[in-house]
C-alpha positions, 0 to 999 in steps of 0.5 A: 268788253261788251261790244258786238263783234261790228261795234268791236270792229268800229271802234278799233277803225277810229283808233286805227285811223287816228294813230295812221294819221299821226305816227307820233301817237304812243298806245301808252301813253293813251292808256296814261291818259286814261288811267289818270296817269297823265294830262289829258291837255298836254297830249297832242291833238290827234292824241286828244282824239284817240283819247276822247274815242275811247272816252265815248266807248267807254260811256256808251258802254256804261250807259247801255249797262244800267238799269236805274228803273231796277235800282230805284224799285230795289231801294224803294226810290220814287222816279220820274221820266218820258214815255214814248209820247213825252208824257211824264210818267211818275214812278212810286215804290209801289206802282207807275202812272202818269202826272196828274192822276 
């Protein structure tokens, strides 16, 4: 994993909280829910919730790890986004400016 060692320690609390609070909580059959080898709906609720804390690492994770701006410019894909002051900056191929110029 690409966590921190504080983000690492962070995560593994919220799980470590979730399955003191219900021992009816199996590690497998979590890890079946998140693999796509069980139903997320037939789990318990405290189940439930260990699932959607690793769901959340999970995303963050991913989210952290993309560069679209790379991508785009690999391909030579035009885009558009916010700057610091919510102004909509367009992005060519070849340069960015903002809308209107």
């Amino acid at each position: 994993m690409s966590r921190s060692a504080a983000q690492q320690v962070a995560h593994w609390a919220r799980i470590g909280r979730e399955l003191e609070a219900s021992r009816s909580i199996s590690h497998r059959a979590i890890a079946a829910v998140l693999d796509g080898r069980r139903e997320y709906d037939a789990r318990t609720e405290h189940e439930q919730a260990v699932v959607r804390a690793e769901w959340a690492e999970r995303i963050t994770e991913r989210r952290e790890g993309l560069d679209l701006a790379q991508e785009f410019e690999s391909v030579g894909r035009s885009y558009v986004e916010l700057n610091q002051n919510g102004n909509v900056i367009r992005h060519s191929a070849t340069a960015a400016r903002p809308v209107g110029t």
